[in-house]
N, C-alpha and C positions, 0 to 999 in steps of 0.2 A: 600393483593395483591398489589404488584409495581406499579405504574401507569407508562402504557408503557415508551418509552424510542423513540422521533420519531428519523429515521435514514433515510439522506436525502443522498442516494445513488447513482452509477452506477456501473456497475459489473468490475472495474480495480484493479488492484494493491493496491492502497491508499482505495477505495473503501473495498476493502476484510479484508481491517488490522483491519476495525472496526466491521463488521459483524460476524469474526471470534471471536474478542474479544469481541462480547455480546453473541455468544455463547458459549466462554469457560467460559464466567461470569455466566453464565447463566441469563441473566435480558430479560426480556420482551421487543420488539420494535416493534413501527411501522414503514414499511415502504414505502421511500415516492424516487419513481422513479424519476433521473433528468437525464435526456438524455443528453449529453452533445454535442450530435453529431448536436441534434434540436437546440443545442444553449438555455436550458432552465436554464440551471448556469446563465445565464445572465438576467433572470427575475426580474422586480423589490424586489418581495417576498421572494424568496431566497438570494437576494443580502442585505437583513437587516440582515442574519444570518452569510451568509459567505461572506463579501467584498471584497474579492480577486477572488470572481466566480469563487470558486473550490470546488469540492464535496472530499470527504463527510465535513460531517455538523452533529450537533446533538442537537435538545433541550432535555432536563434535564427537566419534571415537575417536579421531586423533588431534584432541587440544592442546595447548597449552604442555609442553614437555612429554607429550605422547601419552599424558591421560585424558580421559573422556571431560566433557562441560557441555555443560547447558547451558542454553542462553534463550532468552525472552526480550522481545522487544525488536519489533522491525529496524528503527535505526542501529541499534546496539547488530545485529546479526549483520545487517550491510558493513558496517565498520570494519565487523571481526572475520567477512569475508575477502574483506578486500585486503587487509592485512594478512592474511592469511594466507590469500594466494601472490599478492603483491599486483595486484591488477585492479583497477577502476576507481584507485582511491585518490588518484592525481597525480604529474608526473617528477613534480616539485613542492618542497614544502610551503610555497605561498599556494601552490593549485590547490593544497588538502586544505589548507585553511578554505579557501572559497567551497571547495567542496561538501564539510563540514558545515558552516555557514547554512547553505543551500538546503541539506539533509537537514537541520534540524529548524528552519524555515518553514519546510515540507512537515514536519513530525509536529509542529509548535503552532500552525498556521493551515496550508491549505488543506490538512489531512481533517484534523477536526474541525474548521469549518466546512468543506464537502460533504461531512458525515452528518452532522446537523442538516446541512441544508437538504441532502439525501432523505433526512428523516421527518422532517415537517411538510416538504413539496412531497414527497411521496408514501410514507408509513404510515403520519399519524392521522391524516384526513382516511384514512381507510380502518382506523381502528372501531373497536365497538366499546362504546359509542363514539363517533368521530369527533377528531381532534383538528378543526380546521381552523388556525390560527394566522390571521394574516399579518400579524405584528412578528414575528419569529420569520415566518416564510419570507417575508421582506428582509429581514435580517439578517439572515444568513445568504440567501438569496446575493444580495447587496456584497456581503465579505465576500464571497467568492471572487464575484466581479472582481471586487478591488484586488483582491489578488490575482488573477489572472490576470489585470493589467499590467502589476508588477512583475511576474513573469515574461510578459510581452515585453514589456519595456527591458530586461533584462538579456531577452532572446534577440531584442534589438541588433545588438553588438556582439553578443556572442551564437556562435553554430549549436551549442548545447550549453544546460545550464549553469557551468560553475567554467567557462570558458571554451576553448576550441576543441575539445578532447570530452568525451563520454566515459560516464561515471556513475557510480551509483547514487549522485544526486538526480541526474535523470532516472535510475530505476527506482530512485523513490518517487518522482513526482509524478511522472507518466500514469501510474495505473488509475492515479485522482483525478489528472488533468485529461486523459480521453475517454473521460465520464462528463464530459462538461455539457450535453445534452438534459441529462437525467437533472441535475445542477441549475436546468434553465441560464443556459448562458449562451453565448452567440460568440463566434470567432468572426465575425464582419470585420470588426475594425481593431482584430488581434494578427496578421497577416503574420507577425513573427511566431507565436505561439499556434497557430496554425500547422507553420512549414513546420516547425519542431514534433509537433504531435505526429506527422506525416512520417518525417526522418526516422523518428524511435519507433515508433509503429512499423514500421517495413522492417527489421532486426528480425531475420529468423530465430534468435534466441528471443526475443519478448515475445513474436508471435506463440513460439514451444511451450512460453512459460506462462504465459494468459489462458494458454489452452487447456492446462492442466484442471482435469474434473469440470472442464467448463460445464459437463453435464448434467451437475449437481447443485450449477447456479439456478434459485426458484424465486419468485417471485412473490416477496413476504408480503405484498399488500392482498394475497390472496391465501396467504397461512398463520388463520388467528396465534393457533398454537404458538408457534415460532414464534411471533410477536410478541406473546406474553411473555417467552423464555426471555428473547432479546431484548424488550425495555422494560421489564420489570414490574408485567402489571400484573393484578392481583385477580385470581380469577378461580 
């Protein structure tokens, strides 16, 4: 039997790319709720694992020559999972390169422009006192598009994103791309990034692993608190 896998969570986007991908891995974890709204990222305890005070996190009791590791960083934990079980990382050294590519695409691009735009269209018009900025909300607004186009136009040609084979460049991008409501964006005239969103979404493993604490997801345009924890306002 695996000796669990602890997974130091909250139910977001970067949060889901790992739960999803220990249950398409299928590996055993425990896990270990960080609210981030309480400000518990910021814990001494958690901050030995992840020093940038962002979740997820993950120790490994069986890493690297069968001693224990930590690891931070949603890309960095997809890599070290896929290597690790030898699953979803591509089935050829040119796949991993596109793969690779794709994931740090995702880490470098649609992840932190979603998060911005997440946060102007929705957080900070509801701060006190409101931050209703339509130079930003345009801005980001706009990047997402263009990337989702470029997505589209990628899913053109290919079934999944790094080619005909599912990887964890789809479990990185999936949990930012079927937000694309929240986002203000429209799939009308994305029919490839659409069917994709569709295909990955039906995975009994990503539905398992979206699901996870779903019921701890809240809704920060109505908890100042959290808000000040989360963008750092002074209060």
């Amino acid at each position: 039997m695996t000796t669990p896998i602890d997974l130091f969570y909250w139910p977001t986007p970067n949060g889901w790319k790992i739960s999803i991908a220990l249950e398409e891995m299928g590996l055993p974890y425990a896990l270990h709720l960080i609210n981030i709204g309480a400000g518990e990222q910021f814990h001494p305890d958690f901050l030995k694992i992840a020093p940038n005070n962002r979740m997820p996190a993950i120790i490994d009791p069986d890493g690297p020559d069968g001693a224990p590791i930590s690891i931070f960083e949603s890309g960095a934990i997809l890599q070290y999972l896929a290597r690790k079980t030898g699953q979803f990382g591509g089935p050829t050294e040119r796949d991993r390169i596109a793969v690779d590519q794709w994931l740090m695409w995702q880490m470098g691009g649609l992840g932190p422009m979603a998060g911005q735009a997440h946060h102007f269209l929705k957080y900070a018009p509801a701060m006190e006192p409101p931050n209703d900025l339509p130079y930003a909300k345009d801005r980001y607004r706009n990047e997402v598009g263009r990337l989702h186009r470029v997505l589209d136009t990628q899913l053109a040609e290919n079934e999944y994103v790094a080619g005909d084979f599912y990887s964890i460049a789809d479990m990185a991008i999936w949990p930012w791309a079927c937000l694309w409501e929240g986002q203000e964006q429209s799939l009308d005239d994305k029919p490839h990034l659409k069917r994709w969103l569709d295909l990955v979404g039906a995975r009994p493993a990503v539905q398992k692993g979206k699901a996870v604490a779903a019921e701890k997801r809240a809704n920060l345009q109505d908890n100042k608190n959290a808000q000040k924890v989360l963008f750092g306002q002074k209060g």
